[in-house]
N, C-alpha and C positions, 0 to 999 in steps of 0.2 A: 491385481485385486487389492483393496484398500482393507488396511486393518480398521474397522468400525469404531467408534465409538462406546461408552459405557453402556447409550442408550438404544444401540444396535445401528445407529446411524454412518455413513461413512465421514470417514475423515474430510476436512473441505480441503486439503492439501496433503497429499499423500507422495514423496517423490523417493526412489529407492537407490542407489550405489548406482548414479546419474553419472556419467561424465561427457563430456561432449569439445567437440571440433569444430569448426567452422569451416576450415582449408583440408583436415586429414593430416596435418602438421602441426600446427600451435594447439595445446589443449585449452580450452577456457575454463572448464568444470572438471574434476578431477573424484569421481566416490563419492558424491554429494545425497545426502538422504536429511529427510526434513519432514517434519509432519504437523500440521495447524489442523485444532480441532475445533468443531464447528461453537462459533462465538469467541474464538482467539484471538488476538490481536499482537501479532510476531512482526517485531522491526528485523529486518536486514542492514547490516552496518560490514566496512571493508572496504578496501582501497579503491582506487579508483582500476577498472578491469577487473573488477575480480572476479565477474560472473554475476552480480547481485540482478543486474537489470535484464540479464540471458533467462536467469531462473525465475520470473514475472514473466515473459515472454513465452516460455516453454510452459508457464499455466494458462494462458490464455489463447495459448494453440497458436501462435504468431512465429515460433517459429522450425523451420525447415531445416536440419542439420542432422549428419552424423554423431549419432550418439550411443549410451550405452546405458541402461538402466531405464527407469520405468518412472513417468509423473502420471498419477491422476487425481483429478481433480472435482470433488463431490463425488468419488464413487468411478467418475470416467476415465478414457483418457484425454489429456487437456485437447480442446478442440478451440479453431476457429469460429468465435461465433454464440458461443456458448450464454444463454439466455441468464444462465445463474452466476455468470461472473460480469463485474462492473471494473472497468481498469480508467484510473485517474494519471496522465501526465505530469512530466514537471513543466512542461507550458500548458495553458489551460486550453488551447486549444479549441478556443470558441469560431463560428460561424460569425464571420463578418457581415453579414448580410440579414444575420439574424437578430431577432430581441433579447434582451436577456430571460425572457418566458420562454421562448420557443428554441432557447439554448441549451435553458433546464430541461425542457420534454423531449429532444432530441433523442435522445435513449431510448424514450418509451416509443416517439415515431418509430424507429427503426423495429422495435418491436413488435409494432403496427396494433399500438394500442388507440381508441378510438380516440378521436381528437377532443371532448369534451373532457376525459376523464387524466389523457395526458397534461393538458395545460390546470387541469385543479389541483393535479400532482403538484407540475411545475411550480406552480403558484404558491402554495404551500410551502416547497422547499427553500422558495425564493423566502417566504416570511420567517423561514426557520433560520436563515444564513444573513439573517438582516438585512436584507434587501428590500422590504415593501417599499414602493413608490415608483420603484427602476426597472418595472418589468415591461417597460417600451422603452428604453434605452440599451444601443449599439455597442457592442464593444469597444468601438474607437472613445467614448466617453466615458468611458466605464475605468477608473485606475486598476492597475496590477492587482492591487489585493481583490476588488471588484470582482475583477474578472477569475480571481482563483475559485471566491465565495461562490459563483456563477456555476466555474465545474464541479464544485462542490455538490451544489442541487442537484445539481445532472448525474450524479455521481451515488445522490443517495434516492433519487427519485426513481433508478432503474430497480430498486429494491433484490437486490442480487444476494445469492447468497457470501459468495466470496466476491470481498474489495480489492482487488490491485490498485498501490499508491508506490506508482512511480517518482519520489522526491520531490510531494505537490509541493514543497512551500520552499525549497531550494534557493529560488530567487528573489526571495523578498524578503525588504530592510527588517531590522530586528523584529519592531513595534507591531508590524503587521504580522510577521509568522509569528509571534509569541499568539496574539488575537487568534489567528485561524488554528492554530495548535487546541487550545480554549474551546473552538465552536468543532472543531473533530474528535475531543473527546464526550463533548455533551452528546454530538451524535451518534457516537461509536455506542456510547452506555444508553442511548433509547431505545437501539435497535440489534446492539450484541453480533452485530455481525461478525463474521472472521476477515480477518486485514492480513494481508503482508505488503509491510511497510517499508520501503529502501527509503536508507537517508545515511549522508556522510557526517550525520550531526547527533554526536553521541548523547548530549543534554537533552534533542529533541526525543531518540527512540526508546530511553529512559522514563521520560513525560508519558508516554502516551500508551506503551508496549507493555505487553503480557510478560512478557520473553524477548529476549535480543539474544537475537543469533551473529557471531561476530565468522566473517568470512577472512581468508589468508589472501596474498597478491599471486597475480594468476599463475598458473593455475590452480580459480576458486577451491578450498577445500573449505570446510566446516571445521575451525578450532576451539568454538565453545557456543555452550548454549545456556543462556544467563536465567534463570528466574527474576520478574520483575515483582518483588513483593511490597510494593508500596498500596496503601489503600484505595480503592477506588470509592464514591466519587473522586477524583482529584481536579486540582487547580496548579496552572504552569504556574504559578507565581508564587504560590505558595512554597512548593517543591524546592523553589532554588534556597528555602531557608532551613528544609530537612536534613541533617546530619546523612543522614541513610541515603537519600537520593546521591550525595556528594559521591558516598563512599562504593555503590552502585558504580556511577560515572569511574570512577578509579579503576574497578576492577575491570570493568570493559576496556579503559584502554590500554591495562596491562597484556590483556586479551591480544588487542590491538597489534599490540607492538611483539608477541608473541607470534604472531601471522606473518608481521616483514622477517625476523628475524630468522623461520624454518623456513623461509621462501629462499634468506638470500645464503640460508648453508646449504 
């Protein structure tokens, strides 16, 4: 049962003294409890295995494993399928066969929303991610950033209430993920949705995050959970000339290195 909200609403991320297996042997989650409330925007940061991409998984009901403790998610428990969660990849994992329109409204097909009102969505998203012009063109012509901006739409056209953002901009050169960093927080603050954000890039879940939650090397535990009190609107470019943002980044990766350190006594 989710502790609700102020406004009686439940939490969009509720998960309680989580721990979980895979084999029955190795643990990967270790008493994990975490809570985003509705309109949050919470980065996940930690080593590489530490559980961050396990606990995005186990909200969107993807996965199957021995575990111990309680996630729900809007009130549920996380399920496959779930109409009010949207989960964004770190490949963009677009349909080669499709347009970049019918890329965007993919969500909402699957949702078996009628097809005039899916592609007006689409279409819209496409104009909001800077795309007008490209919405007949294939992914194979479409660059990297392209194609991120592409999941992007697809991403905020399902209008979900909770976002899963699996390390969308991981693999892209500076210039572009600073941009797309840029056009997620303009969309984040239109639409106030709740995020949980994984990324191994502490500058990035500083930029963009409510809160950064800093994870230890497996097995995942929760060693701290950061208040992100910078202003919003914000601007990534601005930020990197903030005294406070610097000093933010600092304490996170004292965090950081606070996690390897109880891992490897």
């Amino acid at each position: 049962m989710s502790i609700p909200n102020q406004d009686g609403s439940p939490l969009a991320v509720d998960v309680r003294a989580l721990s979980l297996s895979f084999d029955g042997v190795r643990q990967v989650l270790d008493r994990v409890s975490l809570s985003v409330a509705a309109g949050e925007f919470v980065a996940l940061v930690g080593p590489s295995g530490c559980g961050k991409t396990t606990l995005l998984n186990l909200c969107a009901g993807l996965v199957n494993a021995r575990r111990q403790g309680t996630v729900a998610v809007c009130g549920a428990p996380g399920q496959l399928g779930n109409p009010r969660v949207a989960y964004m990849l770190a490949r963009d994992s677009l349909l080669p066969w499709a347009t970049a329109l019918d890329n965007a409204a993919f969500g909402l097909k699957v949702q078996g929303r009628p097809l005039t009102e899916r592609r007006a969505v689409a279409q819209q998203m496409l104009d909001r991610v800077g795309l007008s012009g490209f919405e007949a063109s294939y992914p194979k012509a479409l660059s990297h950033g392209m194609r991120q901006r592409v999941a992007l739409a697809r991403t905020f056209a399902i209008d979900a209430d909770l976002m899963l953002m699996g390390e969308p901009f991981g693999a892209l050169d500076a210039q572009t993920k600073l941009q797309l960093q840029d056009l997620l927080l303009s969309l984040c603050e239109a639409s106030r949705r709740s995020v949980v954000f994984v990324t191994h890039d502490l500058s990035e879940a500083v930029a963009v995050a409510d809160r950064v939650v800093v994870m230890s090397s497996r097995p995942g535990r929760i060693v701290a959970d950061v208040a992100v009190d910078l202003p919003r609107p914000r601007s990534i470019r601005a930020l990197q000339r903030d005294p406070h943002f610097h000093a933010l980044y600092a304490r996170l990766w004292a965090h950081l290195e606070q996690g390897w350190s109880s891992h490897e006594g």
